[in-house]
C-alpha positions as CSV (number, residue, x, y, z in Angstrom):
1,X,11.9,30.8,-6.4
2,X,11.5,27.4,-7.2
3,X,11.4,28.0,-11.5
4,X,14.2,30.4,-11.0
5,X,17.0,29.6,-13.7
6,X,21.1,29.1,-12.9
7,X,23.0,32.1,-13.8
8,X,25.7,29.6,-14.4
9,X,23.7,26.6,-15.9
10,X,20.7,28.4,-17.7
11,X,18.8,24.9,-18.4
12,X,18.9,23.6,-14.4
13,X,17.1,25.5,-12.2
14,X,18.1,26.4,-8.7
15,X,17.3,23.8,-6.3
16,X,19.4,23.7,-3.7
17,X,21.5,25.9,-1.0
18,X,25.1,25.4,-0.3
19,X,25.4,26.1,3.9
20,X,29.2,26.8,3.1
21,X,29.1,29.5,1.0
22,X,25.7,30.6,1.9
23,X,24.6,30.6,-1.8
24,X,21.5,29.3,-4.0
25,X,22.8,26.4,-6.5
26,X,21.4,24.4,-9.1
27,X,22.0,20.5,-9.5
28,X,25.2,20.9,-12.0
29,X,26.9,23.3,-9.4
30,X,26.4,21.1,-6.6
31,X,28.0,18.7,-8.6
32,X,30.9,21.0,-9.7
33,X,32.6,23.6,-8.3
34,X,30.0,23.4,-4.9
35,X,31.0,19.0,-4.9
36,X,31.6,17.9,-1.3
37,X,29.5,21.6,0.3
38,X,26.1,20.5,2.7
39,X,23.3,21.8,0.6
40,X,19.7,21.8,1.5
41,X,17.2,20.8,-0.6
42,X,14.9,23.9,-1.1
43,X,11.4,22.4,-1.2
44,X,12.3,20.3,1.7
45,X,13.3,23.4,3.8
46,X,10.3,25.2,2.9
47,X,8.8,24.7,6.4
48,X,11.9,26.0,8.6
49,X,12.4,28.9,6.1
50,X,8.6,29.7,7.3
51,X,9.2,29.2,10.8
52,X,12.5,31.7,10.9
53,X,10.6,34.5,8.4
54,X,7.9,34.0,11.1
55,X,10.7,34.2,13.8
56,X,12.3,37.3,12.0
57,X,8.6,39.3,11.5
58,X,8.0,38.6,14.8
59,X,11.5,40.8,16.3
60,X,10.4,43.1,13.6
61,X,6.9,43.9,15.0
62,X,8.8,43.6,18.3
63,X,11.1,46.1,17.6
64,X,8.1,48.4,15.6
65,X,6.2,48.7,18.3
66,X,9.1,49.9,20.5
67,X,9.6,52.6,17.8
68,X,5.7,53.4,18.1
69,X,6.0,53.7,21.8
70,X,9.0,56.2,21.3
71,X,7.0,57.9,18.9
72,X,3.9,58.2,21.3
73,X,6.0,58.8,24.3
74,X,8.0,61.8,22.6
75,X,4.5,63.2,21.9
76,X,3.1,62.8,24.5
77,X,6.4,64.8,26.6
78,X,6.1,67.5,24.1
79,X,2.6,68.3,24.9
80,X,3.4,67.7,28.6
81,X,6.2,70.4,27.7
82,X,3.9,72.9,26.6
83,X,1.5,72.3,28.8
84,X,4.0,72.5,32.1
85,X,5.2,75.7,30.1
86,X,1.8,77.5,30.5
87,X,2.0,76.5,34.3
88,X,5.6,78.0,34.7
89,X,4.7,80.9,33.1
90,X,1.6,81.2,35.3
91,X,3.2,80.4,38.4
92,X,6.1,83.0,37.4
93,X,3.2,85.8,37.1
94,X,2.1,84.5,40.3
95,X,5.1,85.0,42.4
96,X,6.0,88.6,40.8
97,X,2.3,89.7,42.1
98,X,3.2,88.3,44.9
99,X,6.1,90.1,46.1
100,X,4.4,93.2,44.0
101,X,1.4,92.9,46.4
102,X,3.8,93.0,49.7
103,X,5.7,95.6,48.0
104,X,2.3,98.0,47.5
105,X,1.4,96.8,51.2
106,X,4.4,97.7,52.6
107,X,4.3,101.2,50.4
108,X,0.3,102.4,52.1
109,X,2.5,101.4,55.6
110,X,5.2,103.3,55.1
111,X,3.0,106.1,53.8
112,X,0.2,106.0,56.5
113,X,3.6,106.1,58.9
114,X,4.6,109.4,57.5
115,X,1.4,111.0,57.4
116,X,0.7,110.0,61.3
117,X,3.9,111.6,61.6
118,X,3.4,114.6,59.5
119,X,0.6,115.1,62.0
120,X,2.3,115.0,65.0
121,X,5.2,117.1,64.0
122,X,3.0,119.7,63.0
123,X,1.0,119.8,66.3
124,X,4.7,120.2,67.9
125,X,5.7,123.1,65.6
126,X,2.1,124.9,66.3
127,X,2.6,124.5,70.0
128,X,5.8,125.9,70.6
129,X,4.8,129.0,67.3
130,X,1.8,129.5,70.3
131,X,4.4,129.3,73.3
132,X,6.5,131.6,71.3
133,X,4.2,133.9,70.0
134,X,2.4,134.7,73.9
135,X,6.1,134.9,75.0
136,X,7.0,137.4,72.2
137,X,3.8,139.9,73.3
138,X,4.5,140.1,76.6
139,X,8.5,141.4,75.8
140,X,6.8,143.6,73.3
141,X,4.8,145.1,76.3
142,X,7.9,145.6,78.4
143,X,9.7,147.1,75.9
144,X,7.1,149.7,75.4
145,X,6.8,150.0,78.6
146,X,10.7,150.5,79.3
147,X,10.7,153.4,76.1
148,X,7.4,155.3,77.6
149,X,9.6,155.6,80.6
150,X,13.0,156.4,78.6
151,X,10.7,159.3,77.0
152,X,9.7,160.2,80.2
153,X,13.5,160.8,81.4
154,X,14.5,162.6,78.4
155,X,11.4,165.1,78.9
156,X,12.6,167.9,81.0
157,X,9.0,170.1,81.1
158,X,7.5,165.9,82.1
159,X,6.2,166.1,85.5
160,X,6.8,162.2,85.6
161,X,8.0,161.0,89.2
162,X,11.9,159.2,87.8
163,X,10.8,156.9,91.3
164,X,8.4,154.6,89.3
165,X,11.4,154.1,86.1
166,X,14.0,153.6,89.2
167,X,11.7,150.9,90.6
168,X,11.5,149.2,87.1
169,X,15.4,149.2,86.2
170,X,16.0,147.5,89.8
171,X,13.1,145.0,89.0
172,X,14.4,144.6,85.9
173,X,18.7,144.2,87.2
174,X,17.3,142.2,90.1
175,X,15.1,139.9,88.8
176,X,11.7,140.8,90.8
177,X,8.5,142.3,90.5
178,X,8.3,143.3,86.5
179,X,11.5,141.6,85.8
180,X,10.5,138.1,86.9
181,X,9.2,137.8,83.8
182,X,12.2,137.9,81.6
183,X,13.2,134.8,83.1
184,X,10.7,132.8,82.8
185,X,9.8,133.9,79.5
186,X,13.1,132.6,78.4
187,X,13.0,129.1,79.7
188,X,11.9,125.8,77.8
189,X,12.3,127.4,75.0
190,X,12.7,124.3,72.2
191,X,16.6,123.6,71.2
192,X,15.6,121.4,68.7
193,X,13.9,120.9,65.7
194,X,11.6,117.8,65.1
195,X,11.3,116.4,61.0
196,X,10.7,113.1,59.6
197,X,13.2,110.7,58.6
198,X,13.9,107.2,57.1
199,X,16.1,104.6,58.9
200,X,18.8,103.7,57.1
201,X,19.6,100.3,57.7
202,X,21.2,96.9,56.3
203,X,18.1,95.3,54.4
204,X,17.9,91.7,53.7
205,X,16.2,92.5,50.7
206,X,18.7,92.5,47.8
207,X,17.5,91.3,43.8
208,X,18.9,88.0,44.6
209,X,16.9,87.3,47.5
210,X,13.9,88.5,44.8
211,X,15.2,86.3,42.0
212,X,15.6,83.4,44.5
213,X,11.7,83.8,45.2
214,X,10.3,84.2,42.0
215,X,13.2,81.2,40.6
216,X,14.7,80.8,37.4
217,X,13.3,77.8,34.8
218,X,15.4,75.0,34.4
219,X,15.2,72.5,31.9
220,X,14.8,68.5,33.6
221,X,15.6,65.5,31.8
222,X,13.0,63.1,32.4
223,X,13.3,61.1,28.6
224,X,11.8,57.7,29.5
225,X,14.7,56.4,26.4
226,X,18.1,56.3,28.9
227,X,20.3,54.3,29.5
228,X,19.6,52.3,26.1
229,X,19.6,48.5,27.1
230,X,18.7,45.4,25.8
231,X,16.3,43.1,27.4
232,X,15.4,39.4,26.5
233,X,13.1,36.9,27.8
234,X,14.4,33.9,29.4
235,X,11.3,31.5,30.6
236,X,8.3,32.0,31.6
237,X,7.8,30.0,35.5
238,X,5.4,27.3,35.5
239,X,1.8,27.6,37.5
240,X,2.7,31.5,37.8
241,X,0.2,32.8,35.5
242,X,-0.6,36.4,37.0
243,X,1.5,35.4,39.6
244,X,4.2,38.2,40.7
245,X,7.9,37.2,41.4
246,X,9.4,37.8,44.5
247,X,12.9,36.7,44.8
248,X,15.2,35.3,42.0
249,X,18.6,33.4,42.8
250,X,20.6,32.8,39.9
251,X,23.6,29.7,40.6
252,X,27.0,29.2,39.6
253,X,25.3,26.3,37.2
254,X,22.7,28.1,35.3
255,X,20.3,27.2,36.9
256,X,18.3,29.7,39.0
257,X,16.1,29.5,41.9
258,X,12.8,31.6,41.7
259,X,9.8,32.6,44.7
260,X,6.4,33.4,43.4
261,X,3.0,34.1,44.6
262,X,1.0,30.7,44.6
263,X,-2.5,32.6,44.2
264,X,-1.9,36.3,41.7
265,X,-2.4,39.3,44.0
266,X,-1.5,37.2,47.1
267,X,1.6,36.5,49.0
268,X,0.1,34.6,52.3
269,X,1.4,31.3,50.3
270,X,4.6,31.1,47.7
271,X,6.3,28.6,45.8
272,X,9.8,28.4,45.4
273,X,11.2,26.4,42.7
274,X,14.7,25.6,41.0
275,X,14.4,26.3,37.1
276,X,16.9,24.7,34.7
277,X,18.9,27.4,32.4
278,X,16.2,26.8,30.0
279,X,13.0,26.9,32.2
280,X,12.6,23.8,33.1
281,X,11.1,23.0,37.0
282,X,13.6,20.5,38.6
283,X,11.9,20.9,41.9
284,X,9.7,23.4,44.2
285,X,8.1,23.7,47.5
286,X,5.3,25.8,48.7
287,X,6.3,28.1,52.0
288,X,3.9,29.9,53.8
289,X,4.5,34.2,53.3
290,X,6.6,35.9,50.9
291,X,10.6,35.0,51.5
292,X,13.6,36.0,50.4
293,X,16.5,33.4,48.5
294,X,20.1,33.8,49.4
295,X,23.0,31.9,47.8
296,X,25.0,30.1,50.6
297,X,27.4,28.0,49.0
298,X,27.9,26.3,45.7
299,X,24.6,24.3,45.3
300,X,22.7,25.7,48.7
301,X,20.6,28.4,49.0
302,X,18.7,30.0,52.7
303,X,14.9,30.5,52.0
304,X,14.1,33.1,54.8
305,X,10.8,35.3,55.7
306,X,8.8,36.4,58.2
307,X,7.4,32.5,59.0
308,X,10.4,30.9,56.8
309,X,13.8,29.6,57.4
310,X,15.2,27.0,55.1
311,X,18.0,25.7,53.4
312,X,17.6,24.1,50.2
313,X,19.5,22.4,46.8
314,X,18.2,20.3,44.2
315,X,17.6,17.4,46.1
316,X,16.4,18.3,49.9
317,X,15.1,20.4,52.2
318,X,16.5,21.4,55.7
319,X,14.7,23.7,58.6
320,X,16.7,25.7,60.5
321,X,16.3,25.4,64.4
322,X,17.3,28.5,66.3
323,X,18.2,28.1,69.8
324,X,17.0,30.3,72.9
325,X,20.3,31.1,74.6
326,X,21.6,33.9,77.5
327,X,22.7,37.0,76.8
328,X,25.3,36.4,78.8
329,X,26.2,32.6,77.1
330,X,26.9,33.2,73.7
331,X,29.5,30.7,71.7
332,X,32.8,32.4,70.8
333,X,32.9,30.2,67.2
334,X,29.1,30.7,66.6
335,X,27.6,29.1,64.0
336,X,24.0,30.4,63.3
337,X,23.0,33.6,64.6
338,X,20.3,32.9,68.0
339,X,17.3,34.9,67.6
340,X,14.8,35.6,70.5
341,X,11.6,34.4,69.8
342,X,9.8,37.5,68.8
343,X,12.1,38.5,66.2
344,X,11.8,38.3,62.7
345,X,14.6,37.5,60.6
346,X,14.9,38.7,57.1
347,X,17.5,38.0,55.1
348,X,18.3,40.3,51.6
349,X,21.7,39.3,50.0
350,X,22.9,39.5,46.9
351,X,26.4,38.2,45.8
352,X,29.3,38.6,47.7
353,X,28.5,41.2,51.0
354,X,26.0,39.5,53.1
355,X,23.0,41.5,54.8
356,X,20.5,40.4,56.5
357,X,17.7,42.6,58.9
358,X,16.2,41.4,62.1
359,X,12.8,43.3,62.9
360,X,11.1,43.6,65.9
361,X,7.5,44.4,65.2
362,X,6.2,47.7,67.2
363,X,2.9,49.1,66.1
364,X,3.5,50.5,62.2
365,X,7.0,50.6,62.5
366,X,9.8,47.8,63.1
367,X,13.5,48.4,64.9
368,X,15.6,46.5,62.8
369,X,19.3,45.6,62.9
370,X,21.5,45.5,59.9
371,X,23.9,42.8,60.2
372,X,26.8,42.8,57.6
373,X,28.7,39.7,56.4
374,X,31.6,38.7,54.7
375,X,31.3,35.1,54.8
376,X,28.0,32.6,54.2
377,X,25.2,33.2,56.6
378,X,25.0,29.7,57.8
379,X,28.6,29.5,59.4
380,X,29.2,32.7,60.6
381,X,28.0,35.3,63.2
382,X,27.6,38.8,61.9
383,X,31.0,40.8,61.8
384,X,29.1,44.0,62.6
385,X,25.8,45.5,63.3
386,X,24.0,48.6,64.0
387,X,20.1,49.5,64.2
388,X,17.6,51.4,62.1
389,X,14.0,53.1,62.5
390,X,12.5,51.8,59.5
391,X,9.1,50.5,58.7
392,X,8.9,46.9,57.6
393,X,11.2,46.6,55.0
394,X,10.5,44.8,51.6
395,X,13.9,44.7,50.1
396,X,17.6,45.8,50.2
397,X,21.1,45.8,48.3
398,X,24.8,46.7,49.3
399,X,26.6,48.6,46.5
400,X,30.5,47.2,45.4
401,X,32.2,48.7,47.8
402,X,29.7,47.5,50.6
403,X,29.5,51.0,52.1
404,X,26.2,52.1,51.0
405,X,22.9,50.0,51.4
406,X,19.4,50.8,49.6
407,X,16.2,50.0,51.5
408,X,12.7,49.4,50.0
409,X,10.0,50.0,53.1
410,X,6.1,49.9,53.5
411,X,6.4,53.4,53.7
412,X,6.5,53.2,50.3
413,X,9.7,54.6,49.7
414,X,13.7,53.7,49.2
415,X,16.2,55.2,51.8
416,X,19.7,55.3,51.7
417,X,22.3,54.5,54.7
418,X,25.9,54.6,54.8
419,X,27.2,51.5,56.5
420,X,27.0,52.1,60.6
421,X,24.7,54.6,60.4
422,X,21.6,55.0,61.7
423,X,19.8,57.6,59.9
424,X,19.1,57.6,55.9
425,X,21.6,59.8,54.1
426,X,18.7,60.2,51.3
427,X,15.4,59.1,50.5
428,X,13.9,58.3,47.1
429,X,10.1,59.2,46.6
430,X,9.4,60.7,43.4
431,X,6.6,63.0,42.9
432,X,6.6,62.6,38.9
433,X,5.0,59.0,39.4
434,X,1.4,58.8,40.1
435,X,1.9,55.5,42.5
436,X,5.2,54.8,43.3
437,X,5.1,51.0,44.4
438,X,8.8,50.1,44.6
439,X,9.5,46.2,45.6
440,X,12.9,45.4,44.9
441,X,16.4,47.3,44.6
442,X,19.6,46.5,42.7
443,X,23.1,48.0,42.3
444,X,24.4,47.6,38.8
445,X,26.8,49.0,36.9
446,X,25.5,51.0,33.5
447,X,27.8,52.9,31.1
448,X,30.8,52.2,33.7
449,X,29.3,53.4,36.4
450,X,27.2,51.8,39.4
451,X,23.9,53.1,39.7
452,X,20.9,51.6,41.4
453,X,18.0,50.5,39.9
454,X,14.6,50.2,41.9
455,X,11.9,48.0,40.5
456,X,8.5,49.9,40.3
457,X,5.7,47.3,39.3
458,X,2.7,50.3,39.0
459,X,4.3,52.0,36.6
460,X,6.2,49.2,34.1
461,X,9.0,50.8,35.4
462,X,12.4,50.4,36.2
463,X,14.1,53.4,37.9
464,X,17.5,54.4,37.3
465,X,19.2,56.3,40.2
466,X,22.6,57.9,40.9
467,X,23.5,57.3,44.7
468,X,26.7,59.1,45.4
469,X,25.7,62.4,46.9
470,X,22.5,61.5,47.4
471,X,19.7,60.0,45.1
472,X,19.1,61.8,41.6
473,X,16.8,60.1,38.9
474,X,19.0,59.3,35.5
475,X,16.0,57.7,34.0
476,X,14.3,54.7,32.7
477,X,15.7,50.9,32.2
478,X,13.9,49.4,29.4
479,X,11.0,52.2,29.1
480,X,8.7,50.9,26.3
481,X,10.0,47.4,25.9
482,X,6.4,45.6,26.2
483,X,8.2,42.4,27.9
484,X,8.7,44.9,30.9
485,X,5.2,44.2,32.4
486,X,5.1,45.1,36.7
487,X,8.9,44.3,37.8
488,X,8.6,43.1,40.7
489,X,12.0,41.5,41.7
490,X,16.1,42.3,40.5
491,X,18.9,41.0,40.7
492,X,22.1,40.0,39.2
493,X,24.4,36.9,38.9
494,X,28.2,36.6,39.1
495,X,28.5,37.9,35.3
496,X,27.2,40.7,36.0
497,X,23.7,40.3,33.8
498,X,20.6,41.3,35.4
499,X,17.7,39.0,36.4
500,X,14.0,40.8,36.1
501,X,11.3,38.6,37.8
502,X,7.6,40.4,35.8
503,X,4.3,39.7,35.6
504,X,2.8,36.5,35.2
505,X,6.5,34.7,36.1
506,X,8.3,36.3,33.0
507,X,11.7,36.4,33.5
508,X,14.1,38.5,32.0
509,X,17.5,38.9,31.6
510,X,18.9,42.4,30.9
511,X,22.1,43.5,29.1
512,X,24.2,47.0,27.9
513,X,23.8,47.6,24.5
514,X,27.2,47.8,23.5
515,X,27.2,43.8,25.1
516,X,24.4,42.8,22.5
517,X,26.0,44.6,19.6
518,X,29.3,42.4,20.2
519,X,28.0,39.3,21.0
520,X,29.1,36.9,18.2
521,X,26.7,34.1,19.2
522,X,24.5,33.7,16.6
523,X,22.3,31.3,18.1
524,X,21.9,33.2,21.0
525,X,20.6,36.1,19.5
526,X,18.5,34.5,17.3
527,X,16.7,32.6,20.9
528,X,16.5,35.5,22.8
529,X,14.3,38.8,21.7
530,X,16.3,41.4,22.1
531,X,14.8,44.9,22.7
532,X,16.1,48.2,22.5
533,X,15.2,52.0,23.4
């Protein structure tokens, strides 16, 4: 570029660029029509033009392997497709043999049934033919009998005695001796007849009820691509290499107060440090066990876990004392809430509705009570409470409206409550996730509406959940970004922008896309690495 002639002055070369009018110049038109315009000397800006082209590749590549991740991704769910087609279509053959099967079962039943009952209706319709047939020969008899004696009558020459045929009319009118027999050869005789038949009743069994069994194929969104946000790094924490994040507190200052694992892959030990709005440490203290940050007031925060409870600022460190008192003498102003010594206290707020659990160990599982605030924790006694059966829980958020809470628990699994009661209105534990590890939960408003978002650090995930009814997966925030290494803690600060907390003491901040897309500072775009899905 450097032996590149003036359009303007074809014997100067260009040497120069004009920062007004974001133009190339030579030395006659920064003397002219550029006079009085900051110009930078080209060979002398050689080495920052390097260091942004560098800067610019570098988003680039960024942004290329996003695009490649798509890519694989959207291969890797079409063969996923097909393959999960073969299996519906399997399982559909499946289910039609088996109602097929019951239907042929039932069939060699029903027709073993009839046969049995063929049988016996045929062994009833030959004993009575018998019964009849004896019954028939014997009037036969008596009716030849009764016409040998009518002949005998009529014959005038017959030297018959007429005593015998007056002895068989009154047997016959009376009932005795010959005549008996008509009686009794008419009784029991059958007044029915006995056939086969098929109930006719209300069956269960309709096409719907078939259709229900064998089901219909749907087609589930699972695309790994929505909602489309931006992330960008904000600082890395110092001595948190492999280290996970466990609590981030961002403060009215910009400045933001983070908890990390001292050792990576152990939380016996943390540190929690105040960063600057830039990354740099203005103070930290090791604790003993992994604790939650809670912003207080204006420059306080409450450090608080299982073996924890502190308030801290910039400058000092306090330990809060909890006193033993009755049941029965308890301080109508209260200040801080009294604890019995076996409890645990717990406290996961975020902004303005104030939370906190108490546990009570017991075996596997803890009794905890859920104690909501609307005021700071340290001057105020909880406003209401109520208890839950949950094991020990990780993490927790209120939603806007402070009605519905989330829950993360050992279990592992997130559960739902409505505020005052006791059971879980839904629980979230997906079956498309090899090892769902959930650690943190957030409410957070995406595309205009407030969803919650559930850090999963085994599977680079962030899960995005609808609440309202009851949990329903949306998708992904910030699937393929490669900043988004194990999530481990969320959050968000008074604007509204979300804090990540990732591996190896990344932080993130997150934000919609439409936000990056208007943003007209240009510095801060160029700082921050902006990736989107």
């Amino acid at each position: 570029m450097g032996g590149e002639m003036c359009d303007d002055h074809p014997d100067e070369k260009l040497r120069f660029v004009c920062v007004v009018c974001d133009k190339l110049i030579c030395r006659d038109c920064k003397l002219t029509e550029h006079e009085g315009h900051k110009t930078i000397d080209i060979s002398k800006a050689r080495a920052g033009l390097r260091e942004k082209l560098e800067r610019h590749k570098e988003r680039l590549e960024q942004r290329l392997t996003v695009l490649e991740n798509v890519a694989r991704e959207v291969e890797e769910d079409r063969s996923t497709a097909s393959r999960v087609e073969g299996e519906v279509e399997k399982e559909i053959h499946h289910r039609v043999a088996v109602v097929t099967g019951w239907i042929q079962e039932v069939e060699a039943e029903a027709m073993e049934a009839l046969r049995t009952t063929t049988i016996k209706t045929e062994t009833s319709f030959n004993s009575t033919t018998t019964d009849l047939d004896k019954r028939r020969k014997t009037f036969k008899e008596m009716v030849e009998e009764v016409s040998t004696m009518l002949s005998n009558l009529d014959d005038q020459d017959s030297n018959s005695n007429p005593i015998e045929a007056l002895r068989l009319e009154q047997d016959m009118r009376t009932g005795r001796g010959s005549g008996e027999k008509l009686e009794l050869l008419t009784e029991g005789l059958p007044t029915y007849s006995v056939r086969p038949f098929l109930r006719k009743e209300k069956s269960c069994l309709t096409a719907d009820a078939v259709r229900l069994f064998v089901g219909a194929p749907v087609f589930t969104q699972v695309s790994k691509m929505t909602p489309k946000v931006a992330l960008s790094p904000v600082f890395r924490c110092a001595h948190a290499s492999g280290a996970r994040v466990t609590a981030i507190c961002p403060m009215l200052d910009g400045t933001v107060w983070v908890a990390h694992d001292v050792t990576a892959g152990e939380d016996e030990q943390q540190r929690v440090a105040l960063y600057s709005a830039k990354g740099k440490p203005l103070r930290e203290q090791k604790v003993r066990g992994r604790v939650n940050i809670v912003r207080v007031s204006h420059d306080w925060v409450f450090v608080g876990g299982d073996h924890v409870q502190k308030v801290m600022n910039a400058h000092e460190t306090r330990d809060i004392v909890t006193e033993r008192l009755d049941e029965h003498h308890v301080p109508k102003g209260g200040s801080l809430k009294a604890m019995k010594p076996a409890e645990k206290h717990n406290v996961f707020s975020k902004l303005d509705i104030r939370f906190s659990i108490k546990s009570a160990q017991s075996g596997e599982r803890s009794v905890c009570t859920v104690e909501a605030r609307n005021m700071p924790l340290l001057w105020i006694v909880g406003t209401s409470s109520f208890t839950i059966k949950v094991q020990r829980p990780l993490a927790m958020d209120a939603d806007s409206s402070g009605q519905f809470f989330a829950v993360v628990d050992a279990d592992p699994s997130v559960r739902l409550y409505r505020l005052s009661h006791t059971e879980p209105v839904s629980v979230y534990k997906p079956t498309h996730e090899e090892c769902f590890s959930p650690t943190d939960v957030c409410f957070h408003v995406l595309d205009g509406k407030e969803v919650l978002l559930v850090a999963d650090w085994a599977n680079n995930a962030i899960h995005v959940l609808d609440f309202r009814e009851k949990f329903r997966f949306i998708g992904y925030l910030g699937a393929g970004c490669p900043l988004l290494a194990e999530p481990t803690a969320i959050t968000k600060d008074d604007g509204d922008r979300l804090w990540i907390g990732c591996k190896g003491g990344q932080l993130l901040t997150c934000l919609s896309a439409d936000d990056v897309l208007h943003d007209s500072d240009e510095e801060a775009r160029d700082e921050g690495l902006h990736v989107s899905d």
